[in-house]
N, C-alpha and C positions, 0 to 999 in steps of 0.2 A: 485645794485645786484652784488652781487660777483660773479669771471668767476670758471665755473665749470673748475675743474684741473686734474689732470691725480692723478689713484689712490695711495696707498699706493707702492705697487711694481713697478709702473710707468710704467704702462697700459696704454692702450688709455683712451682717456675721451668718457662718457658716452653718447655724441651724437655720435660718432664714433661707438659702436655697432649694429650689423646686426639687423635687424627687425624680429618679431616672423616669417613673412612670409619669411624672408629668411632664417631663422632655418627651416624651413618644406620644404624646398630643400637639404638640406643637405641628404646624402647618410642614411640609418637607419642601427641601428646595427646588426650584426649578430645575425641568430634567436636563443633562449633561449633553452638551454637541453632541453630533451624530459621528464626528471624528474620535471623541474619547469614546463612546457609548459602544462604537464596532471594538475598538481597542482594549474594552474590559470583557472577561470571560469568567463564568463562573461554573465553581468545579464541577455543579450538580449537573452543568449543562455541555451540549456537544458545540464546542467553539465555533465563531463563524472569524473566517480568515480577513485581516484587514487588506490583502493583496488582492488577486482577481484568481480567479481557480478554473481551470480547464478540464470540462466534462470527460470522464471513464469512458463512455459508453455502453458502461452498464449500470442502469437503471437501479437497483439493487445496492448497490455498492456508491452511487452517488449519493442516496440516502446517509447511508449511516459516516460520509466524510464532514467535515465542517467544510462548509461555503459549498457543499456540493460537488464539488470534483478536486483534480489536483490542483494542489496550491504553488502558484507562481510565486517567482521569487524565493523558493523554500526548498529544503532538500526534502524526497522520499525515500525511502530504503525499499527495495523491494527484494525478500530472502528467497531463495530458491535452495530444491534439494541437489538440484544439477544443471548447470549454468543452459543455455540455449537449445534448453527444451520448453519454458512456458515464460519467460520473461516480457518476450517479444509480443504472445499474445496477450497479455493483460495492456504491454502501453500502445498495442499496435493503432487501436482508435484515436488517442492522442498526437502519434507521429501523423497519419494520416489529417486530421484538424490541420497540425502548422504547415507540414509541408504543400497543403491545398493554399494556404493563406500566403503563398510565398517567401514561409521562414523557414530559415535551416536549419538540422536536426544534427547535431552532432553525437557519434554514436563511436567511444571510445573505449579501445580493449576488446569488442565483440570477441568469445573465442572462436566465432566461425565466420567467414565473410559472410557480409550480407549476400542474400538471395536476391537477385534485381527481378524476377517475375513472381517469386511468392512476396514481393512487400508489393505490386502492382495490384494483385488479388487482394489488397487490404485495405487498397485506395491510397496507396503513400507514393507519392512522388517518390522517384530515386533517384532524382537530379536535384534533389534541397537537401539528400544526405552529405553528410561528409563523415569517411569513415576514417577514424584514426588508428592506425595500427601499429599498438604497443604493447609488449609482454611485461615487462619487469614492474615488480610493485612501484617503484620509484618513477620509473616514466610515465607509470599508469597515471598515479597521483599528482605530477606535473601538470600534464596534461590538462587533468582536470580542474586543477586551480586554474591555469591559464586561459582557458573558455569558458568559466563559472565567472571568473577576474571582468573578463570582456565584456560579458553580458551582453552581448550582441546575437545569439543562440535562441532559436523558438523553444528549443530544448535541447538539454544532454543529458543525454546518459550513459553512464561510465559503469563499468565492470572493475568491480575492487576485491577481487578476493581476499587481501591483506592491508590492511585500513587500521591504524590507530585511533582511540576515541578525540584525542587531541588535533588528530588532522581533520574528523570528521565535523569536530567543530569552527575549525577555522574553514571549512566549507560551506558549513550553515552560516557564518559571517558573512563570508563572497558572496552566497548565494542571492542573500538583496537584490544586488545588481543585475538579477536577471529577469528579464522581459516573462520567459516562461518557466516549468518548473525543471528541475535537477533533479536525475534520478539515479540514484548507488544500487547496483545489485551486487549483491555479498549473499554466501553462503548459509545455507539454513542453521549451521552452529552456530549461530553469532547471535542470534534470537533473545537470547538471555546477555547477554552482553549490554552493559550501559553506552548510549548515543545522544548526541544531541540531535539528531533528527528530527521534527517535532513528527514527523508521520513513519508509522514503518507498517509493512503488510508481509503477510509469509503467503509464497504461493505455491500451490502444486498441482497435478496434474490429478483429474478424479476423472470418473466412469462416463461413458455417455457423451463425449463432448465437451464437457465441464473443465473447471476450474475450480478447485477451493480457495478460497480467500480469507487468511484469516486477520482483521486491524489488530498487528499486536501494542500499538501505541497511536492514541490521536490525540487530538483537543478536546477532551470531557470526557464523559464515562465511560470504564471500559465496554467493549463490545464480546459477547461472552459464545455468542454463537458463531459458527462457520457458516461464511457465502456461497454457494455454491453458483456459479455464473455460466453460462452458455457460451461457448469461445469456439467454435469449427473453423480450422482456418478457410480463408475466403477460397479457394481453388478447390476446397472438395465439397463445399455448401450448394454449390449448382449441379454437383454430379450425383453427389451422395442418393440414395436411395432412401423411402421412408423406414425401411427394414434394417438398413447398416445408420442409421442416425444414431439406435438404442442398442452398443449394441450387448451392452448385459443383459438381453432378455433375448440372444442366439443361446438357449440352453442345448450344449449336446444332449442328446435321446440317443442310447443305446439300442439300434434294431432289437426286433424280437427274432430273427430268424440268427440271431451270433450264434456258433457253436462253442460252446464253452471245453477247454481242452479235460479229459481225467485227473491230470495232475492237478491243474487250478482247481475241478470240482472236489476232491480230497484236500488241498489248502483249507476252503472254504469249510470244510467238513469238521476240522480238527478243533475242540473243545474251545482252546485258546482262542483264537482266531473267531468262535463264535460267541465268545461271549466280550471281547472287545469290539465286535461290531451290534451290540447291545445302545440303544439308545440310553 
């Protein structure tokens, strides 16, 4: 066996260097700018956005995003089981922010016109909107490059129901350039579908008032539980009653004085019938 020799520059030889364990004594380096430091994320952890992020306005749900609310410059998904039933209320706090701040909300594909006195109840200016009204996948998608492109927008949000992952990427590209954040609502099938998105959320409509909210993809751990969020729209929160707020707990009570007809009480009667209604 030939003697290991000292290297080219005439280094020590290779039994002569320190052990891994005594490189992890050694002093560590000074810590990294505050420019790289935001700019690294680690997996075990829920990311913080190097952009700026514009509060939910729900408390709950601000928690568990990175940076605290949504992320500007960035696209979100937000999936729904049926278009312009709860979309509006999860970003209507958000449209309400820019459009107070004098930025326009651009709001493309709605499948319904906007309502000019139920977005008043929400606090949204409806003179910083602009509604863009386009059917076809392709104009939809246009569209949206084109004011994502501009970046001039407090926000948009676009209605894509037919979206390739390729184009959704070259909108997370665009999306840089924008002052606020970008929002794709696409349909609850797409869920399992690969995106570039970095944020997506499923939302639906639940009991009470609510919303459930699920983060199906963020910046760190997944999130395992559903949000349940408080959303009344604004026009019925000053009329509403404390008794129609819940209202899963109007249980019908069947009077005592019903007359129950012969025939139903023989139904009732009949063996089958009573031992399927066996706990």
């Amino acid at each position: 066996m030939l003697p290991i020799s000292a290297g080219l520059d005439g280094a020590s030889p290779l039994h002569s260097l320190p052990s891994p364990t005594q490189n992890a004594g050694v002093s560590a380096p000074a810590s990294l700018p505050h420019e790289v430091e935001a700019a690294l994320w680690r997996g075990d952890q829920l990311g913080g956005p190097v952009a700026e992020v514009l509060p939910t306005g729900f408390a709950t749900l601000d928690v568990e995003l990175p940076g605290g609310g949504w992320p500007c410059g960035s696209l979100t998904e937000v999936l729904v089981r049926q278009f312009s039933i709860v979309e509006l209320r999860l970003l209507s706090h958000a449209i309400a922010q820019q459009t107070s701040a004098g930025r326009s909300v651009a709001l493309v594909g709605p499948p319904l016109a906007p309502h000019a006195p139920g977005l008043r109840h929400e606090g949204i200016d409806e003179r910083q909107l602009v509604w863009i009204d386009v059917e076809t996948p392709r104009d939809r998608l246009w569209a949206t490059e084109q004011l994502v492109k501009g970046g001039s927008f407090g926000a948009v949000i676009a209605w894509l129901p037919l979206v390739r992952a390729e184009q959704i990427r070259r909108l997370q590209v665009l999306a840089s350039r924008c002052k606020g954040p970008v929002f794709l609502c696409r349909p609850e099938v797409v869920a399992q579908d690969a995106s570039a998105a970095p944020l997506r959320v499923l939302v639906r409509v639940d009991t009470d008032w609510q919303i459930a909210v699920d983060v199906l993809k963020r910046k760190g751990v997944p999130l395992e539980q559903t949000l349940h969020l408080t959303s009344m729209p604004g026009g019925l929160s000053k009329i509403m009653t404390p008794r129609l707020r819940y209202p899963s707990r109007l249980m019908p009570i069947e009077p005592s004085h019903v007359v129950v007809s012969p025939a139903v009480a023989a139904v009732r009667q009949r063996p089958e019938f009573a031992e399927s209604s066996e706990p």
